[in-house]
Kinemage of the C-alpha trace (Angstrom):
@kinemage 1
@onewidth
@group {chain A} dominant
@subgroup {mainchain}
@vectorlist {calphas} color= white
{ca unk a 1} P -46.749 -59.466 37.815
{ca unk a 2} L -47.922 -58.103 34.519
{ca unk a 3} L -47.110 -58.534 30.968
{ca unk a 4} L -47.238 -57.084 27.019
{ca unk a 5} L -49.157 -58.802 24.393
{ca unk a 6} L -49.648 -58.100 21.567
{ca unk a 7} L -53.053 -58.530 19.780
{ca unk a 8} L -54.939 -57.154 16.821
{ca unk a 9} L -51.856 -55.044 15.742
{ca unk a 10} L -51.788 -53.426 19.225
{ca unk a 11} L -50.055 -54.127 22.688
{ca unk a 12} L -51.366 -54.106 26.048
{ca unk a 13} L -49.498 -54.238 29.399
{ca unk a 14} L -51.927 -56.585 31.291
{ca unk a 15} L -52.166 -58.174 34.803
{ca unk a 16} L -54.342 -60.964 36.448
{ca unk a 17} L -57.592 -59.710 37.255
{ca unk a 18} L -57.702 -56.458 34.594
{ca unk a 19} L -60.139 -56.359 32.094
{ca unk a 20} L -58.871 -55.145 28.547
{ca unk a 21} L -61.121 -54.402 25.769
{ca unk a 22} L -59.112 -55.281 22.103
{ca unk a 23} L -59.746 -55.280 18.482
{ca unk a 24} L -63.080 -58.246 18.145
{ca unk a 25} L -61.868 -62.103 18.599
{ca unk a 26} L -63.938 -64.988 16.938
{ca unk a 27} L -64.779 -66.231 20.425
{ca unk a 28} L -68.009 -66.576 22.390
{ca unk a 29} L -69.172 -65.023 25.627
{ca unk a 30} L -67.245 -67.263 28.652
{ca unk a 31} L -64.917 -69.061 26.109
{ca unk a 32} L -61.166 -69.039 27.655
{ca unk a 33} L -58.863 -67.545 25.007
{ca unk a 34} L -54.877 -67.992 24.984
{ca unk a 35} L -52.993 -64.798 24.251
{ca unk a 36} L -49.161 -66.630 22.927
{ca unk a 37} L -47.748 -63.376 21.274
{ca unk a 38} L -46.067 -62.333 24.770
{ca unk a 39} L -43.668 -59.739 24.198
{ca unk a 40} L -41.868 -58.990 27.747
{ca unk a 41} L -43.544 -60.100 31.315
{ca unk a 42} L -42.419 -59.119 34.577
{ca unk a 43} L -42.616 -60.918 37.782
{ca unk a 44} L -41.299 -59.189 40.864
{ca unk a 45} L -37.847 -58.583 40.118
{ca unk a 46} L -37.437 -60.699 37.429
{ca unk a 47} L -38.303 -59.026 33.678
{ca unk a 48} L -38.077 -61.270 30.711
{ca unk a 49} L -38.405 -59.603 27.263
{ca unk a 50} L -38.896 -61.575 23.735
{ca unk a 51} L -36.835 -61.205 20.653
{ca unk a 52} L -39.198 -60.614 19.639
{ca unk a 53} L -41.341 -62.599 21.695
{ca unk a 54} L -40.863 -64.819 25.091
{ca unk a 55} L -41.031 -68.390 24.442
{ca unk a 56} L -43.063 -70.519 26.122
{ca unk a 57} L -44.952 -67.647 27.813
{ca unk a 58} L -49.108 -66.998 27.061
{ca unk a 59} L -51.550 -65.107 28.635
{ca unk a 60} L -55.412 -66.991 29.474
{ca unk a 61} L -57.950 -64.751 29.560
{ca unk a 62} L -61.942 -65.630 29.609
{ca unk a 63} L -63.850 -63.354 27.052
{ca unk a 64} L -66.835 -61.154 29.364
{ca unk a 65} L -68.688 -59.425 26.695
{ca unk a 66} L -68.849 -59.050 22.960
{ca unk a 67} L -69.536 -55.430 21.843
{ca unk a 68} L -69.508 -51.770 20.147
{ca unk a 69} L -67.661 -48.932 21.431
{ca unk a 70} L -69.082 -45.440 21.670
{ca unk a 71} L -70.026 -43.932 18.006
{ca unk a 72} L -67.754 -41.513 16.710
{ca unk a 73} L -68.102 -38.523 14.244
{ca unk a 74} L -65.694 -38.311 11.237
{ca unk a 75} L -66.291 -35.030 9.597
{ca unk a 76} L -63.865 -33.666 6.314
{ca unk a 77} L -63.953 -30.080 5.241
{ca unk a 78} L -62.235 -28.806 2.652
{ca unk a 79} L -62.827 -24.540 2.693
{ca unk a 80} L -64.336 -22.356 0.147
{ca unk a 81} L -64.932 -25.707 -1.613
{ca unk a 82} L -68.252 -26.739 -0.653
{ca unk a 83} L -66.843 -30.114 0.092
{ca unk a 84} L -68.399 -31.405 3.514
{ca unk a 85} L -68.585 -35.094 4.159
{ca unk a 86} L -69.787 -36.278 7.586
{ca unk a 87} L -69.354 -40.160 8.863
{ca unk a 88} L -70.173 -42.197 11.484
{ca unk a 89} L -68.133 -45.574 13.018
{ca unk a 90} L -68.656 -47.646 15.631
{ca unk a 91} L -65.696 -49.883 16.373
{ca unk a 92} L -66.029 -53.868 17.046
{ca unk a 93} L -64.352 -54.909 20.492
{ca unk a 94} L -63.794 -57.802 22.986
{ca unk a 95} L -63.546 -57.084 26.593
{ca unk a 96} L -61.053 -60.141 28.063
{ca unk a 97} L -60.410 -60.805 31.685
{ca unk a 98} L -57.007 -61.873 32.576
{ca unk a 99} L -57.304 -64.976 34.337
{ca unk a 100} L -53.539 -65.807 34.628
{ca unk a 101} L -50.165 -65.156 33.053
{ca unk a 102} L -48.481 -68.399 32.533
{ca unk a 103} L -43.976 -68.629 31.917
């Protein structure tokens, strides 16, 4: 069984047991969080896509850890300009355990 939900402007296919890291959530470590933008979930042979989304369908998930991913390097060069500019980011992100998918 696994499903897509969208999230933070993004979709994920999840299933029961996977942990997913997504765009931060104003939740705390161990809170349960309800994912209701469902967008198509498949169960064995049956598949059930939304239009847009499935009604009546959410995802639980418990929230493991509140964090920052990996820094990254934006660097901009513009040649025989003398124009170097050179940034770092570190993204926000929630890693959620999918507890169950619920029709």
């Amino acid at each position: 069984m696994y499903a897509v939900v969208k999230t933070g402007g993004r979709q994920y296919k999840v299933e029961p047991g996977q942990i997913v890291r997504v765009n931060k959530l104003d939740a705390e470590v161990g809170a349960t969080v309800s994912l209701t933008e469902v967008l198509l979930v498949k169960d064995g042979e049956t598949l059930k896509a939304g239009a847009p989304l499935v009604e009546g369908a959410k995802v639980e998930a418990t929230v493991v850890e509140q964090d920052r991913a990996k820094k990254i390097i934006v660097f901009k060069k513009k040649r025989r300009q003398g124009y170097q500019k050179k940034q770092g980011h570190r993204q926000d992100y929630t890693a959620l355990k999918i507890v169950a998918i619920n029709l």
